[in-house]
N, C-alpha and C positions, 0 to 999 in steps of 0.2 A: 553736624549731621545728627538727627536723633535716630535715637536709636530702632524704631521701627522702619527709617528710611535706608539706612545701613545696607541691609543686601542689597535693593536695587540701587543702592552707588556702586556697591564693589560689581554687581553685573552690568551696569552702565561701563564700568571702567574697562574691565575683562572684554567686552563687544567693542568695544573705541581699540584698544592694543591688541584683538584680534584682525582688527581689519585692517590695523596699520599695518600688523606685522604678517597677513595671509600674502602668502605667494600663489593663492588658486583662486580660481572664483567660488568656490563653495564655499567656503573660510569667511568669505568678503559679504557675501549675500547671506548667507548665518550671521556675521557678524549686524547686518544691515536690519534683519529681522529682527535680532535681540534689542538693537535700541530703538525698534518700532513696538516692541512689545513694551519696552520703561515708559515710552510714550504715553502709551495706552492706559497704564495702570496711572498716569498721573494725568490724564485726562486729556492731552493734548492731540485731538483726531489728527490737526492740520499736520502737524511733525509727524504721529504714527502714519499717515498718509504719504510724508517724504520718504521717510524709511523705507515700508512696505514695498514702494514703487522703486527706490535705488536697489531694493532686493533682487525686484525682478529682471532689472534692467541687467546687472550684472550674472545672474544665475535664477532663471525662473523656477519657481517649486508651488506647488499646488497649496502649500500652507500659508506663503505669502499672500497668493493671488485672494485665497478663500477670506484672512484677516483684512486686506480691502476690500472684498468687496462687503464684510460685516459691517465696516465704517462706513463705504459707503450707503448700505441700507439705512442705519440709525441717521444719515445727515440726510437722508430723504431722497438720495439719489439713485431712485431705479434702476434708471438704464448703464448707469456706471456700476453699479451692481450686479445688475445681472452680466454686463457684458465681462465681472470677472468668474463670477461663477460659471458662467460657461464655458471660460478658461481652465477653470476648475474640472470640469468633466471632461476636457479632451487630455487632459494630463491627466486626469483619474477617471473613467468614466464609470467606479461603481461609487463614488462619494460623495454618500448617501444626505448628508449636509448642504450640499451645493443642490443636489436636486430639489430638496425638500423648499430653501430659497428658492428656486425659482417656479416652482409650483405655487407654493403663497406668492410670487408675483402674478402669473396668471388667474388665480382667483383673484386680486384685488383689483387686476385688469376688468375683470370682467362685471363686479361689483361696480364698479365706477363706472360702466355703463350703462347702469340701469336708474 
């Protein structure tokens, strides 16, 4: 392991033995977040994209939903983006992040029609 990879093993490792060992779902979907985030930082959308959504599945939180639907803007997927950010505002509706995404998609909506 070198040495700049080092934390994100021991937090890879720490998220893999919280989940095994959570007895709640928050524990489980934290857990499921954190190695959607190692994901991320090592570039892998398609895994941070597994993660993200086992998050949800297990314990929905607005931070998850908001880091898909980040992925899926950069892979060029609108409508799977916006339809998480707008998950994002019924669980949060002042977060201000999620709106601003889906404002910049209505202005490119509407750019692309001209």
């Amino acid at each position: 392991v070198q040495t700049c990879a080092l934390p994100i093993y021991i937090y890879f490792n720490k998220c893999i033995e919280s989940y095994g060992a959570a007895s709640d779902e928050t524990t489980r979907a934290n857990a499921c977040n954190g190695v959607g985030n190692i994901m991320l930082i090592k570039g892998d959308q398609g895994l941070a994209v597994e993660y993200f959504e086992k998050s949800i599945e297990v314990s929905e939180t607005e931070r998850a939903q908001f880091k898909l639907g980040v992925i899926y803007e950069q892979l060029d997927d609108i409508d799977k983006a916006a339809a998480c950010f707008k998950r994002v505002l019924v669980l949060n509706p002042t977060h201000g992040k999620a709106r601003e995404y889906l404002n910049d998609f209505k202005i490119r909506s509407a750019l692309a029609g001209f």
